[in-house]
N, C-alpha and C positions, 0 to 999 in steps of 0.2 A: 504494500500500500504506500502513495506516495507522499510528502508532506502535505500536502492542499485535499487531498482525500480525508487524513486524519483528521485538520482544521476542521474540516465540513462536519465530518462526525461529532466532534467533540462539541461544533456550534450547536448542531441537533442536537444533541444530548442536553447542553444547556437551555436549550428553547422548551426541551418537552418536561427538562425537571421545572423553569419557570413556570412556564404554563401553567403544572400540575398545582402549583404552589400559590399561584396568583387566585387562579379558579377556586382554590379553597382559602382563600383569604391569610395563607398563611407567610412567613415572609421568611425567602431562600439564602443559604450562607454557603459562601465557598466551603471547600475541604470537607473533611470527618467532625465528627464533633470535638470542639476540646477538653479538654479535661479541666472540671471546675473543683474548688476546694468543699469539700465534704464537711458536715458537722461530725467533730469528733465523739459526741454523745448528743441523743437527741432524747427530749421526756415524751411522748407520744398523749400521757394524760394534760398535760400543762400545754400539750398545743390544743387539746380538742377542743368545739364552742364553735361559736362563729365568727369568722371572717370575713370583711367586706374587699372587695378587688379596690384598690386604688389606682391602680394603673395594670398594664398587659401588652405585651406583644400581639398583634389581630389577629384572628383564628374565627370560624364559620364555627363552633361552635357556642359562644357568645357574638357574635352579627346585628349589632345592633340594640345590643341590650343595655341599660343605664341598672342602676340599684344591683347589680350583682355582688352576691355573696356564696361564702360554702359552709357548710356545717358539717361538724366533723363529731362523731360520737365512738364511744369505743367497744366494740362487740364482745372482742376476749383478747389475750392476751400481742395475738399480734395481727388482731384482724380489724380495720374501721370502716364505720359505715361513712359514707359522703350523700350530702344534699347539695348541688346546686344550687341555685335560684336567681332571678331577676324578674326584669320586666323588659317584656320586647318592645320591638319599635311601633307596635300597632296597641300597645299599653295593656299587654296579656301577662299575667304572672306565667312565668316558665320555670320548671325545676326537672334536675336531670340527678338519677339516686344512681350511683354505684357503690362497689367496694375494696377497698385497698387492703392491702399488706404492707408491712412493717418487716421491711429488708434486711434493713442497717439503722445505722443513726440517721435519721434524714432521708432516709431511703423508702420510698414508697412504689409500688407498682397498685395503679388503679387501673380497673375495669369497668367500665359503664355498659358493656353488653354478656351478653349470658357464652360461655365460652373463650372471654377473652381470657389469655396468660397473664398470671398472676408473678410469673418466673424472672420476671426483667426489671429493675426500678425504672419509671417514665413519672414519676416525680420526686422532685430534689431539693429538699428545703436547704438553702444555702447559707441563711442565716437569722435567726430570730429571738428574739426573748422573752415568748410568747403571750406579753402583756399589752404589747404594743403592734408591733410588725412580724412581717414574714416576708423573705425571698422566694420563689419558689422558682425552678428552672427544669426543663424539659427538653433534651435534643436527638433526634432520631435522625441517623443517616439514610440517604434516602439514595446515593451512589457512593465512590468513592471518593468524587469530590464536590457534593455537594450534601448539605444540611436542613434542618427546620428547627427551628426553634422557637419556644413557650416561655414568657418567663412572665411572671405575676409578682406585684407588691401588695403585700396582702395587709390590714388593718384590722387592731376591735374597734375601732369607731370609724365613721362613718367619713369622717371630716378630721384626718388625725393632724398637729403640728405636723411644721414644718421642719422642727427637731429629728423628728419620727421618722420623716420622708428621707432624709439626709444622713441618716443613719442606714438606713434602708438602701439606699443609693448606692451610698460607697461598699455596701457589700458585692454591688452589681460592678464597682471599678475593681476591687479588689482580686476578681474573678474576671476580671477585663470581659464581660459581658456586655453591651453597646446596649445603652439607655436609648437611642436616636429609635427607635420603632414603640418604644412605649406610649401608650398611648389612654390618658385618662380616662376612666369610666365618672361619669355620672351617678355620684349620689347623694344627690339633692332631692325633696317633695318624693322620698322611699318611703313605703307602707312599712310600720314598725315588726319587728319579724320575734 
């Protein structure tokens, strides 16, 4: 094959990984995933309650939703339930129930449908103190050089300092994770939950 065949290829490849990535709202990263810094110990009970999204990388499944939150409650020893919720753009309450595991410290594998793997972490609290904030980050390879990723700053209240957010933040420089795709959610005139 000659160089100008490869290029073509390689341009296809990245047209069809965009595409697939755009079409689902989600937003594409060169390479493999990198490697982010882990909590060295995580309490599973002192994170669970609810949290409100404060910000998010865009994904189809929240498309439009303001008041988003997640509840998190604990079933047994290493198994949690998860609630969704928000409100859509046509002002319909939406909630979406799955269930995790408890991998590692920080390490969660959720499933929202009946038969998904439980066996892989696809969520990664990367730093919190779970009175205030939460990191959370998500990245699935999707080829060999290309990515997706999820990342949430999670809150207990609705409307937290600015303290909060900046502490939250720099967890995201410290893991050189790129703030530039976050994108605020809406939670203002929320139904009390």
């Amino acid at each position: 094959m000659n160089h100008r065949s490869n290029s073509n290829l390689w341009l296809l490849a990245l047209i069809v990984v965009s595409g697939v990535c755009l079409g689902n709202a989600q937003v594409p990263f060169p390479g493999k995933c990198p490697e982010v810094k882990l909590l060295e110990s995580f309490d599973a009970e002192a994170y669970m309650g609810i949290w409100y999204e404060y910000s998010a990388y865009p994904n189809t499944f929240e498309l439009g939703q303001e008041c988003v939150y997640a509840n998190y409650s604990i079933v047994d020893s290493s198994t949690v339930s998860v609630v969704n919720g928000g409100i859509s753009g046509f002002g319909q309450p939406t909630n979406a129930s799955a269930i995790a595991k408890v991998l590692g410290p920080g390490q969660l594998a959720v499933a929202f449908y009946e038969g998904q793997s439980l066996d892989k972490a696809n969520y990664l609290v990367l730093g919190t103190d779970y009175k205030s904030y939460a990191v959370v980050y998500s990245c699935t390879s999707v080829t060999s050089f290309a990515n997706i990723k999820f990342v949430w700053i999670l809150t207990r209240e609705r409307e937290p300092s600015s303290e909060t957010i900046d502490v939250a933040k720099q967890i995201l420089v410290d893991n050189k994770v790129s703030q530039e795709y976050l994108s605020s959610t809406v939670q203002q005139n929320c139904p009390q939950l």
